[in-house]
N, C-alpha and C positions, 0 to 999 in steps of 0.2 A: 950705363944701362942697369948696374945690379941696383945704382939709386935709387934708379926709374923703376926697379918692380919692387921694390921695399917699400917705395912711397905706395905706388896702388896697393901695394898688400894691404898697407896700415888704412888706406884709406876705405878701402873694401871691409876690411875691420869694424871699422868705427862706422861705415854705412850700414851693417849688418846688426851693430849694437844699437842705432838708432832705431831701426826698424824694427825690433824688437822691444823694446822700451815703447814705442808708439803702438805697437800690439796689445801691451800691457794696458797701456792708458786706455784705448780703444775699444778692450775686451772684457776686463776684466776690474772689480771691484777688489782692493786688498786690504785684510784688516790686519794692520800692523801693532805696532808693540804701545802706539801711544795716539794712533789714530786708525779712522777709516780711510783709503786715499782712494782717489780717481772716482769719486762718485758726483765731480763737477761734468755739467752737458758739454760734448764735444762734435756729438753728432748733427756738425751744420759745413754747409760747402767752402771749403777752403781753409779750415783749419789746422787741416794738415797737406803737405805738398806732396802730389801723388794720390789722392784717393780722393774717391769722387764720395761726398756725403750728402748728395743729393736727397732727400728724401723722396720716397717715392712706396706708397701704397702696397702695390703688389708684391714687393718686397716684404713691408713690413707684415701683410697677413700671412705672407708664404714660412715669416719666419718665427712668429709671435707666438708664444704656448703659457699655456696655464698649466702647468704641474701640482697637482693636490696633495701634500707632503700628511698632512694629521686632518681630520675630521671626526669631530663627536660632536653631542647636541648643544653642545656650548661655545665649544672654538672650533676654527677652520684656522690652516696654516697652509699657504701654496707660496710656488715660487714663480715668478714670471719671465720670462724667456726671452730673449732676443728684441726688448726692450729699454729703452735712455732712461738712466735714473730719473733724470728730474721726469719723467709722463707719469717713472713707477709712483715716483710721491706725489702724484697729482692726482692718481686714482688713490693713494690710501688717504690724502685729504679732503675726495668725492664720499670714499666710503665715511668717515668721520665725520661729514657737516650733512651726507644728506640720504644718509639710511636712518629711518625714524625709529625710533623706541618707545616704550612706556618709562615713565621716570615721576617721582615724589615731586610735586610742583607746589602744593598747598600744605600747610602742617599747621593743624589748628590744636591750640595749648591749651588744655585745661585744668592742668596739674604738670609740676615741673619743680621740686623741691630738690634735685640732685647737684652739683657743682658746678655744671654743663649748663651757661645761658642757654634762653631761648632760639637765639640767631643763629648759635654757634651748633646747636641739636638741632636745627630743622637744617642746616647745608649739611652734615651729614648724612641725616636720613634723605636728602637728595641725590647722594654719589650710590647712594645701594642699588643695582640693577633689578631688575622687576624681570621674570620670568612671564611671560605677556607675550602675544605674538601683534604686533603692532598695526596686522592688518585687518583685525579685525575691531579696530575701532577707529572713528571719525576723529579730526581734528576738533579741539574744544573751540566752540566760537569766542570771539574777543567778545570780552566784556559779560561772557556768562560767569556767573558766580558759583552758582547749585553746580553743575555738572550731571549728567545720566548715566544710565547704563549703557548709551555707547558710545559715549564718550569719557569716561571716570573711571578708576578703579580706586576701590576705599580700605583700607586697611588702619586698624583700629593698635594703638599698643598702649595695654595697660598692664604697668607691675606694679609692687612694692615690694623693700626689702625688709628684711623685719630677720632678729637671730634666732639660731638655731637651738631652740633645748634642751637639744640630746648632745650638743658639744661638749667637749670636755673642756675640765676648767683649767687647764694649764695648755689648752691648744693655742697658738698663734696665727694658726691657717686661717684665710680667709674663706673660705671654701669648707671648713669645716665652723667656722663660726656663726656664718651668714647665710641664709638661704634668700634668693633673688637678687646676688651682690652684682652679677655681670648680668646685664641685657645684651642680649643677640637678638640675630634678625629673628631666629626662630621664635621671637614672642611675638612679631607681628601678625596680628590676624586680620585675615581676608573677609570684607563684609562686603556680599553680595548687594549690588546696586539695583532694583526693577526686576529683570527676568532673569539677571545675570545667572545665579544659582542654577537655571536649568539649560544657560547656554554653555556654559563651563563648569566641568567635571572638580569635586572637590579634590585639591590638592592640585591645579595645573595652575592658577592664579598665586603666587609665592615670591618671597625673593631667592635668586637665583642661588645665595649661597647661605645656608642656614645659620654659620660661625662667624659670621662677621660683627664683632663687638662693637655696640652703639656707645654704653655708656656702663660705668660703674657706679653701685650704689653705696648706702649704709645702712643701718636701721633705721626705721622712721620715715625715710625718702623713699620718694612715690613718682613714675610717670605717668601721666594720664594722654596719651593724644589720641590725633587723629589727622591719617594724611589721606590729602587726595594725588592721584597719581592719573597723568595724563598725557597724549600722543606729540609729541615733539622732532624735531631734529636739532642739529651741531652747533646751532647759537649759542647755545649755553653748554657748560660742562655736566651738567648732568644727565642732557638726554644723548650724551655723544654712546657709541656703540662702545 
């Protein structure tokens, strides 16, 4: 008899550790020392013995919440509630391929003397985000070239760098040597397309972050472009949100 309730003990034991460990899996996402675990789908019937995973609707509305963690006019962060990883990253790969944006599509060169090919400066200037609210312009049609004003937005970037002659002669800085050595977004400028200029206020047409460094110069080197920027989704990496 003392066998016999030693064994259930240990058995009741180890059914209790099980059941908890399946809770774990179940419940809860952990990020450990050298990974993330448990964020594989479980939630289907029979997967585990004992619990019904039935899927079933009024369940999942009764139990499903949006939590808004940070919002400002640039990011949003929520968390989402009583939801299967893999739906969660189904909706952040919906959000990703098919929330539209404005994005650099066209970069026409008319000057390019810096170290930076053509190819390799016109996909950068298509990862810049455009500060653009996307609903207020139409898809570009296939196969137009020109672009309008509601469909285009045009931004124009011209430097040159050329030195400084108030530097000093024993300085090393670049920054004190050179004047226009670093191009940021903030040389791009906004050229009103048609009516545009009186449908948007100056200074709401921009990129989203003024420091983002395009390209460095030297004396003598000059950029001359001119991008066109147009309504897209998640095909390609540059009009991803």
């Amino acid at each position: 008899p003392q066998r016999c309730c030693y064994a259930e003990t240990v058995q009741g034991k180890m059914a209790s550790q099980r059941s908890s460990i399946v809770e774990e899996i179940r419940d809860r996402i952990v990020l450990g020392e050298f990974g993330v675990r448990n964020v594989h789908t479980t939630d289907f019937p029979g997967n585990y013995p004992g619990y019904d995973d039935t899927w079933n609707q009024e369940k999942f509305e009764k139990n499903f919440r949006v939590d808004v963690v940070h919002m400002t006019e640039d990011t949003l962060e929520f968390d989402m509630v009583g939801i299967d990883a893999a739906l969660a990253n189904a909706f952040r790969r919906i959000l990703l391929a098919e929330v539209p944006t404005m994005a650099v599509e066209k970069v026409f060169v008319y000057n390019n003397t810096s170290i930076i090919q053509d190819e390799i400066l016109a996909h950068r200037l298509g990862l810049i985000p455009i500060r653009a609210d996307p609903r207020l312009f139409e898809y570009r049609s296939q196969g137009d070239e020109e672009g309008t004003e509601i469909d285009t937005i045009q931004f124009q970037l011209k430097i040159k760098c050329s030195r400084n002659p108030r530097a000093s002669k024993d300085s090393s800085d670049p920054n004190e040597l050179y004047l226009n050595h670093r191009v940021y977004t903030k040389h791009m400028q906004w050229v009103p397309i048609g009516n545009q200029a009186d449908m948007f206020p100056e200074g709401t047409i921009r990129p989203v972050h003024e420091d983002i460094l395009i390209a460095q110069l030297r004396p003598g080197q000059e950029l001359d472009l001119c991008m066109h920027c147009v309504k897209g989704i998640g095909q390609y990496m540059h009009v991803c949100p």
